[in-house]
C-alpha positions as semicolon CSV with decimal commas, in nm:
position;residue;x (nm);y (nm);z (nm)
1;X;-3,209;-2,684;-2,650
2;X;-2,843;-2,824;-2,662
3;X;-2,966;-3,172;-2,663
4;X;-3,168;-3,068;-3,006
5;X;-2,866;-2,852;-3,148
6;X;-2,612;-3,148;-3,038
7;X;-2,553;-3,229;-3,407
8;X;-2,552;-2,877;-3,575
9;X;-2,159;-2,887;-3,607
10;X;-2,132;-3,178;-3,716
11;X;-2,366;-3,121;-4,012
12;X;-2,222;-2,797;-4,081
13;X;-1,886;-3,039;-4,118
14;X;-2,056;-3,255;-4,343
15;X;-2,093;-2,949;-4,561
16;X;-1,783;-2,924;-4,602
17;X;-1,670;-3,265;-4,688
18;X;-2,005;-3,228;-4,950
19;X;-1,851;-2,951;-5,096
20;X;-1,534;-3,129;-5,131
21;X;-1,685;-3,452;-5,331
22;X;-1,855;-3,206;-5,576
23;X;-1,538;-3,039;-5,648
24;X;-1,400;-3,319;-5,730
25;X;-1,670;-3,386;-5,932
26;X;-1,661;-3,057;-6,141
27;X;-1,300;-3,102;-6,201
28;X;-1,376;-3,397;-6,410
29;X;-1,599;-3,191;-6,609
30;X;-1,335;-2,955;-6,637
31;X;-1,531;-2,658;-6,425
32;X;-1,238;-2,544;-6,246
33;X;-1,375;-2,225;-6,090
34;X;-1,702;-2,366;-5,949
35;X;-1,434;-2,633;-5,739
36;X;-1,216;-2,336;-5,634
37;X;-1,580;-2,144;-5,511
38;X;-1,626;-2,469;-5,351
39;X;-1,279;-2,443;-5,158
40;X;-1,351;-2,178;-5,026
41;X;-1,701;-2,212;-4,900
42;X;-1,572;-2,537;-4,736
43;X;-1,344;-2,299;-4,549
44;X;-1,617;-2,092;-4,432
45;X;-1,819;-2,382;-4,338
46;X;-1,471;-2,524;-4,164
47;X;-1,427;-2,241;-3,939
48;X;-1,828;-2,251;-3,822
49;X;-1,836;-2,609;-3,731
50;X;-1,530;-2,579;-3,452
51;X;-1,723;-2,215;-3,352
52;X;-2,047;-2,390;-3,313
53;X;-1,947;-2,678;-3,177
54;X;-1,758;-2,406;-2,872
55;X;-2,088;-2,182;-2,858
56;X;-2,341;-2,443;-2,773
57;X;-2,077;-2,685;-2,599
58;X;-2,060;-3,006;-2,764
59;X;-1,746;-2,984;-2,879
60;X;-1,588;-3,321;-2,848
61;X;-1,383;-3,613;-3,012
62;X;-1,650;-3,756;-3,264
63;X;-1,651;-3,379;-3,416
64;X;-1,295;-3,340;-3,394
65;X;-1,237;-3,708;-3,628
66;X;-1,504;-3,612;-3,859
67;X;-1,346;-3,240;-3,920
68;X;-1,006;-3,424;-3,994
69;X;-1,182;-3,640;-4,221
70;X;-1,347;-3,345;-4,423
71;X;-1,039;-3,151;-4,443
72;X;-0,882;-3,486;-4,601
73;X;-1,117;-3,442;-4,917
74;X;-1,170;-3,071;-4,939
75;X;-0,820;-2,942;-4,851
76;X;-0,632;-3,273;-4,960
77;X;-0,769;-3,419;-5,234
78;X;-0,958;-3,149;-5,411
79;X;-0,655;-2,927;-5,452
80;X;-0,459;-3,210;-5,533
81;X;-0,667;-3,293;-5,802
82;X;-0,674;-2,892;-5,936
83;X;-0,273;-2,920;-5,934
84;X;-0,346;-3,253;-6,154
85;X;-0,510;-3,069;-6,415
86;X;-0,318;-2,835;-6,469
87;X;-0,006;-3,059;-6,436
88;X;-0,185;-3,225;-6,713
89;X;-0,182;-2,919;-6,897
90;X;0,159;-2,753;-6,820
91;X;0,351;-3,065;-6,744
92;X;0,609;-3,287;-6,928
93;X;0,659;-3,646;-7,032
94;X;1,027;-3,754;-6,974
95;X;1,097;-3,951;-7,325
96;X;1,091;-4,281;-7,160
97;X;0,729;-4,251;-7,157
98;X;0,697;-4,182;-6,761
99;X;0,492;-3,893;-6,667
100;X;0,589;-3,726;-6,338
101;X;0,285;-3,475;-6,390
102;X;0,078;-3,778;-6,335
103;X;0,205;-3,826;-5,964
104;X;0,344;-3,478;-5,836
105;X;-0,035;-3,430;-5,664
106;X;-0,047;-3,715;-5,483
107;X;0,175;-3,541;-5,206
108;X;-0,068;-3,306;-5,091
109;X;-0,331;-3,509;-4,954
110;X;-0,053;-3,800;-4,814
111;X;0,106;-3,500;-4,651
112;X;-0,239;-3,379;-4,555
113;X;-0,368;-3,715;-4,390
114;X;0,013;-3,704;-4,151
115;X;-0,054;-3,352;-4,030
116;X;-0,422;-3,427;-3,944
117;X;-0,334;-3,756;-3,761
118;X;-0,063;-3,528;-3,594
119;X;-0,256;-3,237;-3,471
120;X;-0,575;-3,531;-3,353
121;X;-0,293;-3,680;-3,125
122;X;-0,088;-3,364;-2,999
123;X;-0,201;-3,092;-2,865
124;X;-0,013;-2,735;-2,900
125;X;-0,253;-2,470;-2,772
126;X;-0,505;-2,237;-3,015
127;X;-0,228;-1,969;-3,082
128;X;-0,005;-2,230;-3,274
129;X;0,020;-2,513;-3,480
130;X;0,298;-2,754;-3,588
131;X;0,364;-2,736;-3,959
132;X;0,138;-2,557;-4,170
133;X;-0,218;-2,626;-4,153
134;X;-0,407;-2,833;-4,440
135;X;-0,685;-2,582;-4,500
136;X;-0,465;-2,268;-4,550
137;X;-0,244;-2,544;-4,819
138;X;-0,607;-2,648;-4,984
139;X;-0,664;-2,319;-5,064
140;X;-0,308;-2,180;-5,182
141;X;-0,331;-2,466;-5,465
142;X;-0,685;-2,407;-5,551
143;X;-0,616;-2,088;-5,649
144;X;-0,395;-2,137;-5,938
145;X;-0,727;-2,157;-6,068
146;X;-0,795;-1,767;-6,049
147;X;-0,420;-1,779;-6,202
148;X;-0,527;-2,049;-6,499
149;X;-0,862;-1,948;-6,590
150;X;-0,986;-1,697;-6,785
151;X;-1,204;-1,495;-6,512
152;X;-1,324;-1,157;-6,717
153;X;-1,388;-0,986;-6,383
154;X;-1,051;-1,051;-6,206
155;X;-0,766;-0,812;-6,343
156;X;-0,439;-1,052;-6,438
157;X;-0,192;-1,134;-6,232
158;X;0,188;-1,080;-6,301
159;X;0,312;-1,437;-6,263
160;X;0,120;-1,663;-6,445
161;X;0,459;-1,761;-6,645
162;X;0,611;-1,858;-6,306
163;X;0,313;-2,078;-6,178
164;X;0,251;-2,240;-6,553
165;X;0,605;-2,382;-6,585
166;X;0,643;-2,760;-6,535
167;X;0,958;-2,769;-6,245
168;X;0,709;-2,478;-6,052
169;X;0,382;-2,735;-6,049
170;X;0,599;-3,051;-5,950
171;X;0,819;-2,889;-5,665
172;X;0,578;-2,659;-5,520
173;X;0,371;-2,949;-5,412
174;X;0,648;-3,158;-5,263
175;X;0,756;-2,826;-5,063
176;X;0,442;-2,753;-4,939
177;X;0,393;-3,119;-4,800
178;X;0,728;-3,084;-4,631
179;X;0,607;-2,747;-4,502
180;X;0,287;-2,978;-4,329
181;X;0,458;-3,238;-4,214
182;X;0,764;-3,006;-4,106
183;X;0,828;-2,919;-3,694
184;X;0,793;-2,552;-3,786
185;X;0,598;-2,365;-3,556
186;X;0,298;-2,159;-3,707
187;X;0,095;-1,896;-3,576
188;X;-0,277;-1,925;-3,565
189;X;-0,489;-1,655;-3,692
190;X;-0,735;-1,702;-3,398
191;X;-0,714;-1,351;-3,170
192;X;-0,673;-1,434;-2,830
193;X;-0,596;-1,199;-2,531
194;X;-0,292;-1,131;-2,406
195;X;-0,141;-1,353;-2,686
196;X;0,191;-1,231;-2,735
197;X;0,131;-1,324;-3,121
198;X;-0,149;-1,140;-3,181
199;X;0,053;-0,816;-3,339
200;X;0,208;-1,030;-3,548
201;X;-0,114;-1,155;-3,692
202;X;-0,257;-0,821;-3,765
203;X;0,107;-0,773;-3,918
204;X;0,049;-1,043;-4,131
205;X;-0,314;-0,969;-4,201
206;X;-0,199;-0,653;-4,330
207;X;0,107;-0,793;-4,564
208;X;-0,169;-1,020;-4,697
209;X;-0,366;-0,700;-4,809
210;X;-0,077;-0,574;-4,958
211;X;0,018;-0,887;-5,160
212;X;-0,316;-0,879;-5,281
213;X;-0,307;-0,549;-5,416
214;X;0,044;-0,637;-5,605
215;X;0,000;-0,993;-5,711
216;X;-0,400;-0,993;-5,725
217;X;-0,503;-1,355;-5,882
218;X;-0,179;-1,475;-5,818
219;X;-0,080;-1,390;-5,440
220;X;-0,232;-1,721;-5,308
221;X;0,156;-1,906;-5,356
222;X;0,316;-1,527;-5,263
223;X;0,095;-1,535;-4,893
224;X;0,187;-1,873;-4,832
225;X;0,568;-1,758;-4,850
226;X;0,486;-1,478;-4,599
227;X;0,331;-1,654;-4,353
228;X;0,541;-1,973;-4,303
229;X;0,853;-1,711;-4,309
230;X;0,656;-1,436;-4,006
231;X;0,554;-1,751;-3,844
232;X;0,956;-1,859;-3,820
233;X;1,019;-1,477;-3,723
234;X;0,750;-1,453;-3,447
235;X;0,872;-1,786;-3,293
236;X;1,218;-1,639;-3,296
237;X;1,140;-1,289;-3,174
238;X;0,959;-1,440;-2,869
239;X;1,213;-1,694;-2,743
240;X;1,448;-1,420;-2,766
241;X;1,264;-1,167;-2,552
């Protein structure tokens, strides 16, 4: 039975890099939510490959490479190329003719590829991680789509005016790679016992229901904010007890 079910994870990883490429693809054709849908199903599928791999017992190096490599695309350079278009859209042209909302996107996945070759080659236990991880990034930038797009269903958020100005779209990328690359210690959202973390991830759970219920379409920047700066307070809090 495990020789037969060997592969499942890895397919269920190849899912997700799949749902990366057609992102991609249906941001050229300018379908913005369908990639953001995409996003997050690749997240799904992201956190089912490394539980499947654990439940049948296969998990091993040639999974751990591919994973990387699908969290390149989906995480990296799908949301990178979201930020483009709307960079596009919102961005500026100094009068010299040089377009910095051309390149500001380009330091997601760079920073993306450095914290995945970083996390393949350390190793810092399941209840942190060493800068923040690509996936939670991917999916902070995708949704300025929910922000962006006219979505009759989803009630408006209060700070579209922030997230649609030019200096916004061109730093918050260049912070957020620093925030991957960085030494900062994060916490993982994976419960285990006795992990002295763990009330500070239902903590944080709970702030992210609350930023939801403020912000709505626009808390995806807003939780990002919350959880590099409990991440820097739970690090501190348990050195100094």
């Amino acid at each position: 039975m495990k020789e037969q079910l060997k592969n499942l994870p890895n397919y269920i990883t190849l899912g997700n890099l799949l749902c990366g490429a057609i992102g991609i693809e249906r941001v050229f054709q300018g379908d913005m939510f369908t990639a953001f849908i995409l996003v997050i199903l690749a997240a799904i599928l992201d956190f089912f490959d490394g539980f499947t791999a654990r439940w049948i017992g296969v998990d091993g190096e040639f999974g751990k490479q591919l994973d990387s490599l699908a969290d390149l695309v989906t995480f990296g350079v799908l949301p990178g190329m979201i930020l483009y278009h709307y960079l596009m859209q919102f961005g500026y042209c100094w009068p010299n003719g040089f377009c910095t909302s051309r390149y500001a996107w380009i330091v997601l996945p760079a920073a993306g590829a450095w914290r995945l070759a970083r996390f393949n080659t350390t190793n810092v236990g399941d209840t942190e991680f060493t800068g923040v991880p690509i996936p939670i990034t991917g999916i902070v930038f995708a949704s300025f789509v929910l922000s962006f797009e006219n979505i009759s269903f989803l009630p408006e958020g209060m700070l579209h005016s922030v997230y649609s100005n030019f200096y916004f779209l061109t730093i918050a990328p260049v912070i957020a790679a620093s925030l991957m690359v960085s030494d900062l210690r994060m916490i993982s959202l994976k419960f285990k016992k006795n992990d002295l973390l763990n009330r500070w991830k239902i903590a944080f759970l709970l702030m992210c229901a609350a930023i939801f219920a403020v912000f709505l379409r626009d808390s995806g920047p807003v939780i990002l904010l919350v959880y590099v700066l409990m991440s820097v307070l739970a690090n501190f809090a348990i050195k100094k007890n």
